[in-house]
C-alpha positions as CSV (number, residue, x, y, z in Angstrom):
1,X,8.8,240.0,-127.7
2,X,6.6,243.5,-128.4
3,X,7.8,245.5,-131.1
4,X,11.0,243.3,-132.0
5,X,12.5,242.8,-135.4
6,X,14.9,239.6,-134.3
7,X,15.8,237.1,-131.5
8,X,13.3,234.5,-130.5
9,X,9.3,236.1,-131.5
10,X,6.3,236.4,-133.8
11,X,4.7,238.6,-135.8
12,X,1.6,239.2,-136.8
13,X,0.1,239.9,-140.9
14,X,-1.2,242.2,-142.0
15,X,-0.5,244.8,-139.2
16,X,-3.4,247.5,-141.1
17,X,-6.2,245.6,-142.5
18,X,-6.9,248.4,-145.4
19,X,-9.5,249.0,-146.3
20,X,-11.9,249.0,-143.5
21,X,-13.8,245.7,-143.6
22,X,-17.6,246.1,-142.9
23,X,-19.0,244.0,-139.6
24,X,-20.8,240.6,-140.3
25,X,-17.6,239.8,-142.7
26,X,-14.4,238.0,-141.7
27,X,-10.8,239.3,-142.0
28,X,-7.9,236.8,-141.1
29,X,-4.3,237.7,-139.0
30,X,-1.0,234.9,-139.6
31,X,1.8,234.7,-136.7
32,X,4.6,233.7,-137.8
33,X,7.2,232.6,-135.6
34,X,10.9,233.2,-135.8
35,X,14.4,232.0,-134.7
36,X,12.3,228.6,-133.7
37,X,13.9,225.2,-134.8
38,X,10.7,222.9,-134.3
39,X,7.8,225.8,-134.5
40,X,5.0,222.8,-135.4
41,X,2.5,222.4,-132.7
42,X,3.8,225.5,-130.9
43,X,0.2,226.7,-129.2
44,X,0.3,230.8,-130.1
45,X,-2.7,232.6,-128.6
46,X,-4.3,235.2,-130.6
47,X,-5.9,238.2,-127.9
48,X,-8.2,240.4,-129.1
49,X,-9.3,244.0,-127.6
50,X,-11.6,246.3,-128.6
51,X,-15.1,246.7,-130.3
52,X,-15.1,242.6,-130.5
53,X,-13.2,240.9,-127.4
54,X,-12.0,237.3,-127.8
55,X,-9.3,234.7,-127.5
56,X,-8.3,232.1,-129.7
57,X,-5.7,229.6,-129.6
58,X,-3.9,227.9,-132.5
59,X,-1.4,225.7,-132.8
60,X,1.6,226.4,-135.6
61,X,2.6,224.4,-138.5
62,X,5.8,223.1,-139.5
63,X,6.8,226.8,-141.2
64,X,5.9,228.6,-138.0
65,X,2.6,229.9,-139.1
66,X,-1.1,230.3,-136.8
67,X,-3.9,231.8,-138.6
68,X,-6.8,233.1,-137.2
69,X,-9.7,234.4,-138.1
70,X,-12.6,236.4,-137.3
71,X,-16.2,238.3,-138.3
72,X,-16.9,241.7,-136.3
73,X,-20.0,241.7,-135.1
74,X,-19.4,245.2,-134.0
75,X,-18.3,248.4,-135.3
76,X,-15.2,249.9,-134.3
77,X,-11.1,249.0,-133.6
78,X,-9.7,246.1,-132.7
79,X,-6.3,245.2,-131.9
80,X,-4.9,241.5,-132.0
81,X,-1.2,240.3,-130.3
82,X,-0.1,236.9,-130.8
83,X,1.7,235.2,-127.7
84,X,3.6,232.0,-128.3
85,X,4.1,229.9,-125.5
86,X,7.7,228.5,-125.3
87,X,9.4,225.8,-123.3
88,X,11.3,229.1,-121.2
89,X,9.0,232.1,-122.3
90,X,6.3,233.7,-124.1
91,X,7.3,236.1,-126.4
92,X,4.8,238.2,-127.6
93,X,4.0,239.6,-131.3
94,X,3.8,243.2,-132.9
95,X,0.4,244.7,-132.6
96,X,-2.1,244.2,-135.4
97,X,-5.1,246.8,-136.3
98,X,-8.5,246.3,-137.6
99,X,-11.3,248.6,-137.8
100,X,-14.8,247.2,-138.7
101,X,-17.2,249.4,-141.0
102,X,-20.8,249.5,-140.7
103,X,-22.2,246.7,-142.5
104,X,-24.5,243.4,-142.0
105,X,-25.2,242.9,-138.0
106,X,-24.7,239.5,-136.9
107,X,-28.2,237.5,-135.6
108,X,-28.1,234.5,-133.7
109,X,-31.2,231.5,-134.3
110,X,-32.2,229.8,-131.5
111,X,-34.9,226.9,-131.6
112,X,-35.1,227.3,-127.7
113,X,-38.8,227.9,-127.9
114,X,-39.4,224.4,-129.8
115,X,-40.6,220.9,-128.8
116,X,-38.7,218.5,-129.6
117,X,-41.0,215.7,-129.8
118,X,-44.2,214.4,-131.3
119,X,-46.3,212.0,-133.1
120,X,-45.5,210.3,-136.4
121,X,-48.6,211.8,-139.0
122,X,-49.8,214.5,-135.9
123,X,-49.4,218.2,-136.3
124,X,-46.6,220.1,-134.0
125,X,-45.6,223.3,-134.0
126,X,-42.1,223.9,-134.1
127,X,-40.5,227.9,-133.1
128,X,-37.4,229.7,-133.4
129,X,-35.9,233.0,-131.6
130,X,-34.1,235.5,-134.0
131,X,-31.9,238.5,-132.3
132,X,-29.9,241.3,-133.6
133,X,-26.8,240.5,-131.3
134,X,-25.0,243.7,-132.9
135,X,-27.3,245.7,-130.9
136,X,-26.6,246.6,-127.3
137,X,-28.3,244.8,-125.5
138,X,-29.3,242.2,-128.3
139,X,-32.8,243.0,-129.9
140,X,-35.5,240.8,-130.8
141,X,-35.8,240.7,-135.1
142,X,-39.2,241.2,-136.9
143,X,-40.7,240.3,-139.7
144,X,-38.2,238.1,-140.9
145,X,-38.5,234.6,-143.0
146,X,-37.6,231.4,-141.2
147,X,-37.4,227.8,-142.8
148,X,-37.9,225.0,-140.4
149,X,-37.0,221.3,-142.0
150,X,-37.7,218.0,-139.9
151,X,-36.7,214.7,-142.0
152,X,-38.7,215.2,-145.4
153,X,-41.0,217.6,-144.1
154,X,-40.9,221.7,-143.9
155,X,-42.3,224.6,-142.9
156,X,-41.9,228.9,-142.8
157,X,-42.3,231.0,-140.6
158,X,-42.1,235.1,-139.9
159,X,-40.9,236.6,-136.7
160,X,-43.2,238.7,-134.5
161,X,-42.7,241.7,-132.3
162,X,-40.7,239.6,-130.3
163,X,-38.6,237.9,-132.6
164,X,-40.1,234.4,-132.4
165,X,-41.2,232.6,-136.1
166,X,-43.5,229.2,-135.6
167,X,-45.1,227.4,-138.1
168,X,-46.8,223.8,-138.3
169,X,-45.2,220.6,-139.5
170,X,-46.6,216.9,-139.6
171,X,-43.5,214.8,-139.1
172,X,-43.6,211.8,-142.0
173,X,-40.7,209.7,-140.5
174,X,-40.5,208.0,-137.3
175,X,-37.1,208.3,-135.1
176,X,-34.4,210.9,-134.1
177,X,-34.4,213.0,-136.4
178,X,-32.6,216.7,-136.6
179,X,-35.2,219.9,-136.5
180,X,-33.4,222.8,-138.5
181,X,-33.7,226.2,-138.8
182,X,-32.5,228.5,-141.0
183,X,-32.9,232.5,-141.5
184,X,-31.5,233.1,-145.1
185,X,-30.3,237.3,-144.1
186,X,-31.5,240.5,-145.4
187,X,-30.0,243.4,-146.5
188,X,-29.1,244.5,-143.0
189,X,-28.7,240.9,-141.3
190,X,-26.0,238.1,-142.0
191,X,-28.3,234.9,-141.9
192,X,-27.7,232.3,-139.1
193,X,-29.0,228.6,-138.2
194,X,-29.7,226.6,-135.7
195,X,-31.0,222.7,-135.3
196,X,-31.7,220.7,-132.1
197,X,-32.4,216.5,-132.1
198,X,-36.3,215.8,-132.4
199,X,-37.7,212.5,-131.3
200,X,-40.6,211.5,-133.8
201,X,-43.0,208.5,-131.9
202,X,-44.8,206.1,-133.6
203,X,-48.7,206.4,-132.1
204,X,-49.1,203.4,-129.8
205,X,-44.9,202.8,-130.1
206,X,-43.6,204.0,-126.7
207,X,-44.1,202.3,-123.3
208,X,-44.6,204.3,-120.1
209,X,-42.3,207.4,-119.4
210,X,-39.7,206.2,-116.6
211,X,-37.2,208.7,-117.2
212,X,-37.5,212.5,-116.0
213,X,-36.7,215.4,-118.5
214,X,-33.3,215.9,-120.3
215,X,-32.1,219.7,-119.5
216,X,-28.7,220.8,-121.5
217,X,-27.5,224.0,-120.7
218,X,-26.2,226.2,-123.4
219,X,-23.5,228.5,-122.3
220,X,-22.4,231.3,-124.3
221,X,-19.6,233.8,-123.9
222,X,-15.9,234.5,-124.4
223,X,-13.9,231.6,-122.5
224,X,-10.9,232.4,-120.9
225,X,-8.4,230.3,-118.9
226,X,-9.2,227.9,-115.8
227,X,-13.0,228.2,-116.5
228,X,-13.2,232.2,-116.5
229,X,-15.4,233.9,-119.0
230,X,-13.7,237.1,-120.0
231,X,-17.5,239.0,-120.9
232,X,-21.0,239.0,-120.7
233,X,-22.2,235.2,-120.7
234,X,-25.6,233.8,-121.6
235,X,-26.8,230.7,-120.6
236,X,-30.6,229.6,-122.4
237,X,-31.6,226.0,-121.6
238,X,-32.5,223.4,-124.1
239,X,-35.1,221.2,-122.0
240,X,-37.0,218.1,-123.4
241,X,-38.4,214.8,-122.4
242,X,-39.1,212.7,-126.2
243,X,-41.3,210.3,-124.5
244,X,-44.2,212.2,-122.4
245,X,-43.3,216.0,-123.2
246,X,-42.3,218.5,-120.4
247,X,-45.5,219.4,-118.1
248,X,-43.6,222.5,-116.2
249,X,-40.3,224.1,-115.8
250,X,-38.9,226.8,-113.9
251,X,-36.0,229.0,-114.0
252,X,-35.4,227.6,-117.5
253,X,-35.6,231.3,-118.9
254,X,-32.2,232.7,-120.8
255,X,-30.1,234.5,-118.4
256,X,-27.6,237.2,-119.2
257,X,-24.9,237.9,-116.5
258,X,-23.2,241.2,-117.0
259,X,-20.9,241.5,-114.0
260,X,-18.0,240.4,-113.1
261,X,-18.2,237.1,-110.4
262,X,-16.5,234.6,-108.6
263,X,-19.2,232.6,-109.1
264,X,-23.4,232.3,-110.0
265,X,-25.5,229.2,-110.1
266,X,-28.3,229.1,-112.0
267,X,-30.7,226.4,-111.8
268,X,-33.5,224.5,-114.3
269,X,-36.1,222.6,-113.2
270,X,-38.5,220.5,-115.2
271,X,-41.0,218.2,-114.9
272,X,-42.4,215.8,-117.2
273,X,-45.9,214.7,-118.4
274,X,-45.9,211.7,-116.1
275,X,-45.2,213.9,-113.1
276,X,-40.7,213.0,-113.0
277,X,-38.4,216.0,-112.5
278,X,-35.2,216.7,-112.4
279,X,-32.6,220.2,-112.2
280,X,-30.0,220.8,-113.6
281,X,-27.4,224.1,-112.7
282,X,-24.6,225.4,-113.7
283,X,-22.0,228.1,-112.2
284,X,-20.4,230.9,-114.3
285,X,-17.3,232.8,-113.2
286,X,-16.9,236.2,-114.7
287,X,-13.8,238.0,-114.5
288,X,-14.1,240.8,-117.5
289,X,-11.3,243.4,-115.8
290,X,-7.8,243.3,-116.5
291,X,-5.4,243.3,-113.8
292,X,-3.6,246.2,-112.0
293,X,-0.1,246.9,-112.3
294,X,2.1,249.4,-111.6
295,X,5.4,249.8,-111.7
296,X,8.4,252.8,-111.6
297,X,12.1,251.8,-112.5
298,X,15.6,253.6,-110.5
299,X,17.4,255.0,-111.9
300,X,15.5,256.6,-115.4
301,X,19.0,258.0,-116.1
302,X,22.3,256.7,-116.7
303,X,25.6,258.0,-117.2
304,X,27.4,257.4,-120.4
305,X,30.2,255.9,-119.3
306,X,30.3,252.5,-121.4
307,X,29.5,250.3,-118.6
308,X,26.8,247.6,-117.9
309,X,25.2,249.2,-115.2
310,X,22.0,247.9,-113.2
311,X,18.5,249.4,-113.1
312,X,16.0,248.1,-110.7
313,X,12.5,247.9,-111.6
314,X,9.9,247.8,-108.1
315,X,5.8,248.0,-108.3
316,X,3.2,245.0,-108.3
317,X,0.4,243.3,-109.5
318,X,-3.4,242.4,-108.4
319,X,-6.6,241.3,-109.3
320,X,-9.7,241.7,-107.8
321,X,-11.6,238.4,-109.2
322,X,-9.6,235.6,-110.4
323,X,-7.1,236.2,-108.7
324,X,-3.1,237.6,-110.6
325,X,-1.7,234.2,-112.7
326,X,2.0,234.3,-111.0
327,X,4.0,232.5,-113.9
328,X,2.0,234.7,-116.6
329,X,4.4,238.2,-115.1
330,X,7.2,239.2,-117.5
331,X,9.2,241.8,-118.6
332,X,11.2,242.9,-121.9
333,X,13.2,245.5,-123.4
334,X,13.0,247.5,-126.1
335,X,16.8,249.2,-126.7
336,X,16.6,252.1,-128.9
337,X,19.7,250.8,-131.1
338,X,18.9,247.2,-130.9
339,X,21.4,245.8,-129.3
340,X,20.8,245.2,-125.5
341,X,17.6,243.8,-125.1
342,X,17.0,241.4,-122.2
343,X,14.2,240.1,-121.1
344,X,12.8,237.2,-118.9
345,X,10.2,236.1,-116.2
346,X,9.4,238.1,-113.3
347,X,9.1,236.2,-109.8
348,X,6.0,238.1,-107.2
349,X,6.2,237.6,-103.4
350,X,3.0,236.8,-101.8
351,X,1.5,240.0,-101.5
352,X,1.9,240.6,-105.6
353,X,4.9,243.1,-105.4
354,X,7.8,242.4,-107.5
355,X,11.6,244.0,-107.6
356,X,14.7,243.1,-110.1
357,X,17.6,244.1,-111.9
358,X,17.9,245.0,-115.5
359,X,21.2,245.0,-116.8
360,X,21.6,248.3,-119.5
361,X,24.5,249.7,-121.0
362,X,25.5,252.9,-120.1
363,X,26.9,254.3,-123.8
364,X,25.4,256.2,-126.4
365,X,26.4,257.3,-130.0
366,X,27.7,260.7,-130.5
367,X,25.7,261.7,-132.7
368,X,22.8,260.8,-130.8
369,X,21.6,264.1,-129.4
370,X,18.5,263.0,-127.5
371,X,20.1,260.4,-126.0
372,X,19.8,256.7,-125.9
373,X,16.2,255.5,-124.8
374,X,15.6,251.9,-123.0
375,X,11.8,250.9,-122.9
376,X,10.9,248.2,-120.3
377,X,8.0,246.6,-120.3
378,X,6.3,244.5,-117.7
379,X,3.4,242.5,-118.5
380,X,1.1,240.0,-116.4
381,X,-2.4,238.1,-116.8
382,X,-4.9,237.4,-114.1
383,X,-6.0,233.8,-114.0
384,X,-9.0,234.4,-116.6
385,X,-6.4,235.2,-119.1
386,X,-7.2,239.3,-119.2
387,X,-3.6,241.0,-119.5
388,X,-2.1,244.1,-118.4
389,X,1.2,246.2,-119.4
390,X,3.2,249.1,-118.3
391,X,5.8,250.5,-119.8
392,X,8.9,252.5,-118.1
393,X,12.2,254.4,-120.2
394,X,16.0,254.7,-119.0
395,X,17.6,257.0,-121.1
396,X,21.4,257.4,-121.5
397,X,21.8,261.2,-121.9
């Protein structure tokens, strides 16, 4: 549970990563879970907020440790919680810190614009798509060195105003092959790669086309739960046909979708040399905003009398997208001296709203001239995975 030293939780190393790593560089976070007898294969989830958004999960080993790590492809804090999931409940870690530097920005290659076919001993030029996806919104990279490599033969290439390096190769080996392309870096750019399957023909080999194009979509974005991306998602489309070539697509262009959405189709058409088409579409749910919740807790003062006395803590939850992930609500407590500390799963009526009892005791040291100070904290998760917190104090005057 958040910010406890014992009882069933994780934690999370190093809490400061010092110094300040630069972006385009990777820094790595262990949970390590405690007071568990068989911690191996325990899946802990590693959340991310901040300058570089993300979730990972990892399963633990038999000492009780997940590692995770990460490059910043931005500048700026992030903060990382491990939550274990449990047979009864999921605890959650202390919260790590990392700020990125300026340093390298982070590209991404894309052989998108490519063929992906041709003649054994013919010419073909092969392309590639280089962005700065540091930037906001991604940029296009210039007059930057790629290597393409297809079987034994190869080719470079520099980018244009647009980002896009071609060059031309004469494929030397029949068959599937793998077309590659690499951008080494530069002093301001980590490098990054990319290959795609290319279909060299033998001239005179192939029989008549009776297939229609192949169209893969390529999806990319942060994945939360239940199919939910939990930011901005592109989706480029890699579309080819190795026997007659594609004649005409449309709505094959990358797409970025930026808000959030219950649900978007997009849809690629191509048709082939020898006049066969085919679509393909895929649907993208966005939900990138946490959920709401609020809650107040009665009384915020007891009387130091020694007894367990009863606090009741009323508010609710909602979510405008995905929807609020009922058996994701919970609640702990953080006593000031340690020593009464419940916590447990909070159950919502229909409508979201919640109400229950938390048992405190009503005593305080006398030297303790500020009193003693409950926190409680209630926590819930839409069905994307996005999670909210409040936090509420009793004090014991």
């Amino acid at each position: 549970m958040r910010g406890r030293c014992t009882g069933t939780g994780s934690i999370v190393t190093p809490s400061t990563v010092s110094p300040n790593p630069a972006q385009g560089t990777s820094t790595t976070f262990t949970a390590t879970l405690r007071n568990v007898s068989q911690p191996q294969g325990i899946p802990i989830t590693f959340s991310v907020g901040g300058a570089n958004s993300q979730v990972k999960m990892v399963r633990a080993d038999a000492n009780g440790h997940a590692t995770f790590s990460y490059s910043g492809v931005f500048t700026g804090t992030d903060k990382i919680v491990a939550t274990a999931t449990l047979a009864s409940q999921s605890p959650t870690s202390n919260f790590a810190q990392v700020t990125w530097a300026a340093g390298q920005h982070t590209t991404f290659l894309t052989l998108n614009p490519s063929p992906t076919a041709a003649l054994l001993g013919q010419p073909v030029t092969v392309a590639a798509s280089l962005a700065d996806i540091s930037s906001t919104p991604a940029a296009p990279i210039a007059n930057a060195n790629v290597t393409f490599t297809l079987g034994n033969s190869s080719c470079a290439g520099v980018t244009d105003a647009n980002g896009v390096a071609s060059c031309t190769l004469i494929p030397s080996v029949a068959g599937l092959l793998s077309l590659n392309a690499a951008f080494g870096g530069a002093a301001n750019y980590v490098g990054s790669t990319d290959s795609v399957a290319f279909n060299v023909r033998a001239p005179g080999g192939a029989g008549g086309d009776t297939t229609p194009p192949i169209i893969s979509p390529q999806i990319a974005g942060m994945l939360g739960n239940n199919g939910w991306y939990r930011s901005n998602v592109s989706v480029s489309w890699n579309v080819t046909d190795p026997e007659s070539g594609i004649a005409s697509s449309s709505g094959c262009t990358p797409t970025t979708l930026t808000a959030d959405t219950a649900g978007t189709t997009l849809t690629c058409s191509a048709t082939n040399g020898v006049g066969l088409s085919t679509s393909t579409s895929v649907t993208v749910k966005i939900d990138k905003t946490a959920p709401l919740i609020k809650a107040f807790v009665n009384p915020t003062m007891l009387p130091a009398n020694g007894s367990m006395m009863n606090v009741t803590v009323s508010g609710g939850i909602s979510d405008a997208t995905s929807g609020v992930n009922a058996n994701s609500v919970n609640y702990a407590v953080v006593d000031e001296y340690g020593s009464v500390q419940p916590s447990g799963s909070v159950t919502l009526r229909p409508n979201g709203s919640f109400s229950f009892p938390v048992a405190l005791q009503a005593s305080r040291l006398a030297t303790d001239s500020d009193g003693r100070t409950y926190t409680i904290t209630a926590t819930g998760q839409d069905n994307a995975g996005n999670q909210s917190s409040i936090s509420m104090k009793v004090v014991v005057p």
